[in-house]
C-alpha positions, 0 to 999 in steps of 0.5 A: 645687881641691887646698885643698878638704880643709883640714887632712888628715892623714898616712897613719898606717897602713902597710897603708893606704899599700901600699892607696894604692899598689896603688889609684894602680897599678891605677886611676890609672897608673904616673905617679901611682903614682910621685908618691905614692912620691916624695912619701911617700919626701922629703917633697917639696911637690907643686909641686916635684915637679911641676916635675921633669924626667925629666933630673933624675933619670935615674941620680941617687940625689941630686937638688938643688932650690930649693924653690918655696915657701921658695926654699930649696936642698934635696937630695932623696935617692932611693936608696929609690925609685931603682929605681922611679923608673928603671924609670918613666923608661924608658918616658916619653916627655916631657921632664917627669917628670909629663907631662899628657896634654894637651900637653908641660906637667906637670900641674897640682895639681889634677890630681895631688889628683884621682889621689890623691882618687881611689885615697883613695876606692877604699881607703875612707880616711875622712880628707881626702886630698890633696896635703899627704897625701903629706908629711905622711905622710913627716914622720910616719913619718920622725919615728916612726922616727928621733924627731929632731924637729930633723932633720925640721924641718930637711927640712921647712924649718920655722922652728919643731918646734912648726910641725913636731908639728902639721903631722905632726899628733904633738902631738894624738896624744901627747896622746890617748896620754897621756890615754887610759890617765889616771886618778885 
């Protein structure tokens, strides 16, 4: 289910991301609320968030993975949303840092999709949400504000920049830039 909306693209507009936070808080809940911030704050696949436990991050602004994807280590830097995520882990009660309410699992990715589908639907956003959203997102403000294509490769564990523009979806909006004041 979470591959029902192919290619969906980052959030590009931070008024809609503080929409998306304010709609997770208020219709979804505070656990989904973190994995968006989480999400659009590391860059981190939804599957490897999913696999956190709240001893993973309690009192850690630094926090070491294997990526489930490339089986590649990764530090995972939290001091932008420490607080948040402290705050979050205060009151949980489950060894799981997603805790599903069925049971002591985490949920699924289908589940987080259908918490981010629909705090998408409650702020109006027109293009595809989904779990990629979250990365993409950070990939493409991350690059606006540092424009170090390498660097943020780099994080992404991407092999090639080419791989690394089209995924944060930079190549088709330089391109409409360029283009939209051409003319001979």
């Amino acid at each position: 289910m979470p591959n029902q909306v192919k290619d969906v693209q980052p959030i590009r507009d931070k008024e809609v991301i503080e929409d998306m936070k304010w709609s997770l808080r208020r219709h979804c809940g505070e656990r989904d609320y973190i994995l968006f911030i989480l999400g659009i704050n590391t860059g981190l696949r939804v599957g490897d968030m999913l696999r956190l436990r709240v001893k993973d991050v309690r009192y850690k602004k630094r926090v070491k993975i294997k990526e489930g994807k490339t089986n590649k280590p990764r530090v995972i830097y939290l001091d932008s949303v420490y607080e948040d995520i402290q705050a979050y882990v205060k009151g949980l009660d489950s060894e799981w840092l997603f805790p599903s309410r069925k049971g002591d699992k985490a949920i699924s990715t289908t589940q987080a999709y259908r918490a981010l589908n629909k705090a998408g639907v409650m702020v109006d956003i027109e293009e595809g949400i989904g779990t990629h959203t979250m990365r993409k997102t950070f990939g493409y403000w991350y690059y606006k504000k540092h424009l170090n294509m390498a660097s943020l490769q780099s994080i992404l564990n991407h092999t090639h920049p080419d791989i690394t523009k089209r995924y944060i979806g930079i190549t088709e909006e330089e391109i409409e830039e360029s283009l939209a004041d051409f003319k001979l």
